[in-house]
C-alpha positions as CSV (number, residue, x, y, z in Angstrom):
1,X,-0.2,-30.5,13.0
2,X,-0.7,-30.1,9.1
3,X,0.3,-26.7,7.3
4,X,-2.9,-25.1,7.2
5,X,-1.6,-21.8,5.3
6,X,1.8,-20.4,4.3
7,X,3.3,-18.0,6.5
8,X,4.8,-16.4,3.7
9,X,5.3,-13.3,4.0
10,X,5.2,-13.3,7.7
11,X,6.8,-12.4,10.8
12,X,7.8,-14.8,13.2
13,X,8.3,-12.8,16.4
14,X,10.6,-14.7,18.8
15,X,7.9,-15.1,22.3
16,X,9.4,-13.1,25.1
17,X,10.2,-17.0,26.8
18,X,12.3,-17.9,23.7
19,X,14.6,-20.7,25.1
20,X,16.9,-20.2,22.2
21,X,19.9,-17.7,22.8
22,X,20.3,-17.6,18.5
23,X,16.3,-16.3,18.3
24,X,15.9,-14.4,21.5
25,X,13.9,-11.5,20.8
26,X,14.2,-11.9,17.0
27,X,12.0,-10.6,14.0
28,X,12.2,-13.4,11.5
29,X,10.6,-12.3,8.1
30,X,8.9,-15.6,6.6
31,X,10.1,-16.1,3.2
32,X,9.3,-20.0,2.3
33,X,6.3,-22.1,4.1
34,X,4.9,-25.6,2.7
35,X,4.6,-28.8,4.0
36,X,8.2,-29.4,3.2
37,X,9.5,-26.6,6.0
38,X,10.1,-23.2,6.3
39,X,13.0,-20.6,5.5
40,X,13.3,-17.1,6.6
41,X,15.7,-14.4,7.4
42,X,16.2,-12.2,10.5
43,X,16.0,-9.0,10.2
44,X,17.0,-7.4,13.7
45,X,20.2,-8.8,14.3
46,X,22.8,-6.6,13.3
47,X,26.6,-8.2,12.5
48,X,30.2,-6.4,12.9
49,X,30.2,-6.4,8.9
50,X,29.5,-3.2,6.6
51,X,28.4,-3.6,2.8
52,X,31.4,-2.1,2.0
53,X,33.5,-5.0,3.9
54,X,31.7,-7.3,2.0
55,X,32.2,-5.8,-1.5
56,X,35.7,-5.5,-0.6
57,X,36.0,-9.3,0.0
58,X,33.9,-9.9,-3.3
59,X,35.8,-7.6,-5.4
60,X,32.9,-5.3,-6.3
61,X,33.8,-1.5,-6.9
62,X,32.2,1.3,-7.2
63,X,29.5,2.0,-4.2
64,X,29.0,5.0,-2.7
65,X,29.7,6.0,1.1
66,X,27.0,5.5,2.2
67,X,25.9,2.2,1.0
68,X,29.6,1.0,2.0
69,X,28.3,2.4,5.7
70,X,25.0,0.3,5.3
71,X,24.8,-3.0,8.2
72,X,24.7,-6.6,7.0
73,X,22.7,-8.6,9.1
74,X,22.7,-12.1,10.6
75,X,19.8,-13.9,8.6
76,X,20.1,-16.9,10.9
77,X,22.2,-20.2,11.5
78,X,21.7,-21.8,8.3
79,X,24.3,-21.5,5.3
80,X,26.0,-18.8,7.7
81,X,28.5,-18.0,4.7
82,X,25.9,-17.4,1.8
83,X,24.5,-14.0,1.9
84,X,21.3,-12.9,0.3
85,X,19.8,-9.5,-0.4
86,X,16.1,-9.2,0.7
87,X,14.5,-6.4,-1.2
88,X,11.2,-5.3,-3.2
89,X,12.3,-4.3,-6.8
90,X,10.3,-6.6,-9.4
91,X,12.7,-7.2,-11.8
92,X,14.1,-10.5,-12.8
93,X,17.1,-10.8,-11.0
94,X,18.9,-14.2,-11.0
95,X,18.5,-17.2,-7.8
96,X,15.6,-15.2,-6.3
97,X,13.0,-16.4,-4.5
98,X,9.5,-14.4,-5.1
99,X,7.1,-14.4,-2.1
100,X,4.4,-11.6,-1.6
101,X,5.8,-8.4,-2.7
102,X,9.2,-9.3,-1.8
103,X,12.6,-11.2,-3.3
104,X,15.1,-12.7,-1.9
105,X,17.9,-13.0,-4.0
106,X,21.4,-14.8,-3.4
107,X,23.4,-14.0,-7.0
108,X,26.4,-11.6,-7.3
109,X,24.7,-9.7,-10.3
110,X,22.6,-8.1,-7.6
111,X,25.5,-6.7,-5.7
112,X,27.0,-5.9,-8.4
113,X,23.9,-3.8,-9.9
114,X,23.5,-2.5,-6.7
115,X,27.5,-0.6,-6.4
116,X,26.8,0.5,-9.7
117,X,23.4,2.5,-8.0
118,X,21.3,0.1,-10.5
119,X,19.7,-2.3,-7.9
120,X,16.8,-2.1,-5.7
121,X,16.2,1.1,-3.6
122,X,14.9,-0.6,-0.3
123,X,16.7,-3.6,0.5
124,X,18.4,-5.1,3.7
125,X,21.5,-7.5,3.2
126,X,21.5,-10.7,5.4
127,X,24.5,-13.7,5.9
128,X,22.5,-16.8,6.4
129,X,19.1,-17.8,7.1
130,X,16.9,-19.5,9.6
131,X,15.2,-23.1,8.6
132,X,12.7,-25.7,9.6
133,X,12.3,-29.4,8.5
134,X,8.5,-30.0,7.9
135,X,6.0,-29.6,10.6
136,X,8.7,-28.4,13.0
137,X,7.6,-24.9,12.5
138,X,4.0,-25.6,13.8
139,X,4.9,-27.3,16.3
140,X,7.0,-24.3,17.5
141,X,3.9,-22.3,16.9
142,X,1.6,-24.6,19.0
143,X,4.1,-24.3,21.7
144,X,3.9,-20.3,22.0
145,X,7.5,-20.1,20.9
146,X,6.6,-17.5,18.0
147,X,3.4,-14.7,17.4
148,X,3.0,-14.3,13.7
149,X,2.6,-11.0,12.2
150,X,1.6,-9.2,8.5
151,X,4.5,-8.2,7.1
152,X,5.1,-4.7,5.5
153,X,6.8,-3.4,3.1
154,X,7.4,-0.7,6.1
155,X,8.3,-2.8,8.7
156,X,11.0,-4.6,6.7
157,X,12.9,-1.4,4.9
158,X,12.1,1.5,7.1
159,X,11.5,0.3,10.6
160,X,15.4,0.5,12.5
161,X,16.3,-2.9,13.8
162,X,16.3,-2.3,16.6
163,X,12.5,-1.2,17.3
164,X,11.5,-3.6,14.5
165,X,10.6,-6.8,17.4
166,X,8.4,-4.5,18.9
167,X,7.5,-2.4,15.8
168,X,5.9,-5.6,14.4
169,X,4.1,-7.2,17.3
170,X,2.5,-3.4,17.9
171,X,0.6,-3.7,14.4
172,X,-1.4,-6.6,16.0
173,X,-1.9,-4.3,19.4
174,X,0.2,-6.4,21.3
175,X,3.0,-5.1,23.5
176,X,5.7,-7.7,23.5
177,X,7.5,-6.5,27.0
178,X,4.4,-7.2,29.0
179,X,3.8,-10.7,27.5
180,X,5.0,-13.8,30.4
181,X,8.0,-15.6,30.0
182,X,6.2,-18.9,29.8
183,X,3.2,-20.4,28.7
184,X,0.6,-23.0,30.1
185,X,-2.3,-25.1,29.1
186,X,-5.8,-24.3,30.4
């Protein structure tokens, strides 16, 4: 099935019969779509690791409480030891990728800018990202395996992660709980 339109910026909400353990019940913000694949980040799967873990490992000093206290987040299987900050500041920082209002930016200057309280005010900081080879994506789609979603500027930085599967899918009206397990053809 051809790409028909980018998906980016999307959510890809895991289908209640997600065969997948790794994307069960996961909000996956779309942040890359062409005919080439697709690359996103997941945004309701919290890790073990605090910000301020991870500056400590990096060597950046400086943050306050309660950005130290802030969640990182599993951004999917793929490059599991790069992290990336998702965020919606418009300036031109370094290695980020640009798609609807957002950025998605994987340099060091960011962290460092934002220990310093000179980065972006709304952000979320993922480790890894989720990825599809070309047409694989559709072909999940066609299967039932994921309901697409607007994303929101709302939905990504001020929506906990936890209510943020259900959160999305409600935008559209739908109430993922009560959707089957499985799907058929008619």
């Amino acid at each position: 099935m051809p790409l028909e339109r980018s998906l980016a910026p999307s959510f890809l909400l895991a289908m209640p019969g997600m065969d997948d353990p790794q994307f069960a019940r996961t909000a996956v913000l779309m942040c890359q779509h062409d005919g080439d694949g697709a690359m996103g980040v997941v945004l309701n799967r919290r890790t073990d690791v605090l910000l301020g873990e991870l500056f400590e490992q990096l060597g950046i000093d400086g943050a306050s409480r309660e950005m130290k206290g802030r969640t990182v987040y599993w951004g999917g299987p793929v490059h599991a030891d790069r992290g990336f900050v998702l965020h919606d500041d418009p300036r031109p920082w370094p290695s980020t990728l640009r798609f609807g209002g957002f950025g998605l930016t994987s340099s060091r200057e960011i962290l460092h800018a934002m220990a310093r309280g000179e980065g972006p005010d709304r952000y979320v900081v993922v480790i890894g990202h989720a990825g599809w080879g070309g047409e694989q994506l559709e072909g999940e789609i066609a299967q039932n395996a994921w309901l697409t979603v607007p994303a929101t500027g709302a939905l990504v930085f001020d929506t906990d992660a936890d209510a943020l599967w259900q959160a999305a899918a409600g935008q559209i009206g739908v109430d993922v709980t009560r959707l089957a397990e499985y799907s058929g053809r008619a």
